[in-house]
N, C-alpha and C positions, 0 to 999 in steps of 0.2 A: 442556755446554749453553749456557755464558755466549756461545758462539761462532755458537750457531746463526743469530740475528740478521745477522751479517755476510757468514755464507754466503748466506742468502735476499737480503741484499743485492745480491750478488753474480751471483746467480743470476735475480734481478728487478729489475736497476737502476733502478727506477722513475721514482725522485726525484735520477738523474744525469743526466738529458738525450737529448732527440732523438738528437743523435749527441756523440758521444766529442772531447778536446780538439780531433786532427787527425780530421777528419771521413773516415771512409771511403768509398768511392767507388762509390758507391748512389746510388739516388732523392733521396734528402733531400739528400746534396747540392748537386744539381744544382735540387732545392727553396730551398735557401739562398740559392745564391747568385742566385739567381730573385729573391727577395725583396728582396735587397743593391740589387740591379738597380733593381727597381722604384723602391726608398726614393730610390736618387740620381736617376730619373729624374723621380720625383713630385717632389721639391726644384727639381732645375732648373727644371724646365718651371712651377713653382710651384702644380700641382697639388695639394701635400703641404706642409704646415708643421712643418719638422723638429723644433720644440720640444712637438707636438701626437703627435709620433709616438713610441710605446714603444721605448723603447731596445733593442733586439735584443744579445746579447751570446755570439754563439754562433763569433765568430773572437776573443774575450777570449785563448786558450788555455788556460778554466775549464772542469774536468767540473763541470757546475750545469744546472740546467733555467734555462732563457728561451724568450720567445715573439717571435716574429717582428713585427717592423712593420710587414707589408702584407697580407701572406699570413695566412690560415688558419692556427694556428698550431697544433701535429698533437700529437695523444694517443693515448698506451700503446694503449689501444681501437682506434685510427682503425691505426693499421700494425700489431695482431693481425689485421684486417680485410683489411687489405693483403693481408698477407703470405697468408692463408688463399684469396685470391681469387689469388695470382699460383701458388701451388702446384697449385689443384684440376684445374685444366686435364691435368697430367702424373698426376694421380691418378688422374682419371675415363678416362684413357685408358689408365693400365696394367690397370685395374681391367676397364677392356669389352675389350681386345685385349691378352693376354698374351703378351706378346714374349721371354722367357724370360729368362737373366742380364741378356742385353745391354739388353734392355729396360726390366728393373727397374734398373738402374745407371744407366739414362739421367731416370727418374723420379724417382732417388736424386736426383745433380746437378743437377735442374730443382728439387724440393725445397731442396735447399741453397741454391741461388742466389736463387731466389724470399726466402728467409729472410735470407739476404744483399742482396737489395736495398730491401727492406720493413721489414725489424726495429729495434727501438727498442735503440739507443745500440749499435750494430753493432761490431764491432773489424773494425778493417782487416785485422787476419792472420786473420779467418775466410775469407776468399778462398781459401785454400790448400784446404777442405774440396770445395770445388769445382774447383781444377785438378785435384787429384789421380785423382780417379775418371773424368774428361776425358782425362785420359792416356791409359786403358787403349782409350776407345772410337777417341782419335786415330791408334791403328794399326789400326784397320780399315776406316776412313770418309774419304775424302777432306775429305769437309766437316764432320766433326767434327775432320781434323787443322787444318784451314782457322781452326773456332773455337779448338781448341786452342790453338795460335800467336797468335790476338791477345788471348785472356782470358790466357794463364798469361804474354804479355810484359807487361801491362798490369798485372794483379795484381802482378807480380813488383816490377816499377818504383815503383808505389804503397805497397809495404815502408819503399823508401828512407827517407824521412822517420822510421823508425826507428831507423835509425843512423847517428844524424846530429851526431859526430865528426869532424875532419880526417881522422885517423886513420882511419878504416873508411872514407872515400870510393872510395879504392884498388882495397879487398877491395873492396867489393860491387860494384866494375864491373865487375872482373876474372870475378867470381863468376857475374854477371850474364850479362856477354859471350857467357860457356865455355856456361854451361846453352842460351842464347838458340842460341846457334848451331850446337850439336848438334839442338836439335831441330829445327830449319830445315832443317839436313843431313840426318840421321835421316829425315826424314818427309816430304819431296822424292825420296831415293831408296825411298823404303818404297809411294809411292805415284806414282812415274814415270811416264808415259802416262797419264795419268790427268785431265790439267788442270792450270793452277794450283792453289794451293792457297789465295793470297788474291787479295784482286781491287782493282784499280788504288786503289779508295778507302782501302782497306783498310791497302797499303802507303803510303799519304799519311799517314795517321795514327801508323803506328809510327814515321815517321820523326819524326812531330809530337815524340814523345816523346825524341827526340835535343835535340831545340831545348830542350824546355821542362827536360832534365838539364841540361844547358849553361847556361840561365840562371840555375835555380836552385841550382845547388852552385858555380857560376863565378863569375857575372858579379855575383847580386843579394849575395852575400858581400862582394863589393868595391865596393858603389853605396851612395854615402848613404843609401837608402831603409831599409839593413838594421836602421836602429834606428828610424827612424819607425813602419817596417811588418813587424816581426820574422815575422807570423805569414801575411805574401802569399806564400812559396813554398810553406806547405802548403797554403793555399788553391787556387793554383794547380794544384799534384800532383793534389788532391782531384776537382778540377772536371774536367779533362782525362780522369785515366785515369774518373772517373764515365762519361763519355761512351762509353768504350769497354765496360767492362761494361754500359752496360745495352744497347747495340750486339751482344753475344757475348749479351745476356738473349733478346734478339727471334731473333737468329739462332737458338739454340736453338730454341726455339717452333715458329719456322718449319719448322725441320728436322722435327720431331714432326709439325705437320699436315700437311706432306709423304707422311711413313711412315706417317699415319693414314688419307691418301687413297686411297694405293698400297693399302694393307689392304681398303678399301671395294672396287675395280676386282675382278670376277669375272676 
């Protein structure tokens, strides 16, 4: 019983924070660093007086609660709300038009990611609970291999920062590379004649994600900045692949009111 407490802890991080030391690559990130934004921009511009303004502490690399300096500063409440408003969409629609496995598997993952983009003090490798059932729908669907492909490169890449070694830089490229590349192959001939599978913007971005490897396991190791600014390449990992998940969030959506249209047409 002495232990119960740490479990509920655990299981209600309440009192550990918006998000997690290395921020996973959701809404709130992309909230963050919105606000960081602001703060330099209110200072320059002299709109803002930096000594007037709450110290924000959420790139420390503390698990701790902090509140933001410009922004609204968000409560356990306010992303239960979120999160219940970005799932009900996939609810109310498996719930009026039963689509059988494949449908409730796609409510599943719309579920999960909603809680994944929304949720308080999020871990980055929840991401995986969401490529994986993506998986199964990406060998049936062009355009779910289409999201498959840029959530599970993007999820995948945004790990990095977990093993972050000399040592494992190696492995996890290598690792990286083999998985990335079978599926690309895999799922190009699995869905041939068909179309592409992503679309011009689409491949601008994962390439984004070469550059922004390259800088941070490379370049920012060997730049003076690495001890000024120790915690700018997770910042950076954060904010980029954010972009893409919540990119792979809307495509979803869309794919669904698509198949919900199609269901309405007699």
């Amino acid at each position: 019983m002495g232990q119960l407490p740490q479990v509920l802890s655990r299981l209600f991080p309440f009192k550990r924070g918006l998000c997690h030391a290395y921020w996973a690559p959701n809404i709130w990130a992309l909230y963050n660093i919105l606000d960081k934004v602001l703060v330099v921009l209110g200072v320059r511009l002299k709109l803002l007086q930096e000594a007037e303004l709450p110290r924000a502490s959420m790139t420390g690399g503390l698990v701790q609660e902090f509140q933001h300096s410009v922004l609204p500063s968000i409560s356990p409440a306010t992303t239960l709300f979120c999160t219940l408003l970005s799932i009900l969409p996939a609810v109310v629609s498996i719930w009026r038009r039963p689509r059988g496995a494949r449908g409730f598997l796609r409510c599943l993952l719309l579920c999960a990611l909603g809680s994944f983009m929304f949720g308080w003090h999020v871990h980055e490798k929840a991401v995986l609970l969401v490529i994986l059932p993506l998986s199964i729908l990406a060998v049936e669907s062009r355009e779910d291999a289409g999201i498959f492909l840029l959530l599970s490169t993007t999820g995948h890449y945004s790990l990095f920062p977990l093993l972050h070694t000399p040592a494992e830089l190696l492995i996890k490229v290598c690792l990286m590379l083999m998985f990335t590349t079978f599926s690309f192959t895999a799922l190009r001939r699995l869905h041939r004649g068909k179309g592409s599978l992503l679309r011009p913007l689409e491949v601008f971005y994962l390439l984004g994600l070469v550059a922004v490897a390259i800088a941070c396991e490379v370049v920012f190791p060997l730049s003076p900045w690495k001890h000024r600014l120790p915690f700018l390449p997770l910042l950076v990992t954060s904010v980029y692949c954010s972009v893409g998940v919540c990119y792979s969030f809307l495509r979803l959506y869309l794919s669904l009111w698509r198949s919900d249209c199609k269901a309405k047409q007699p």
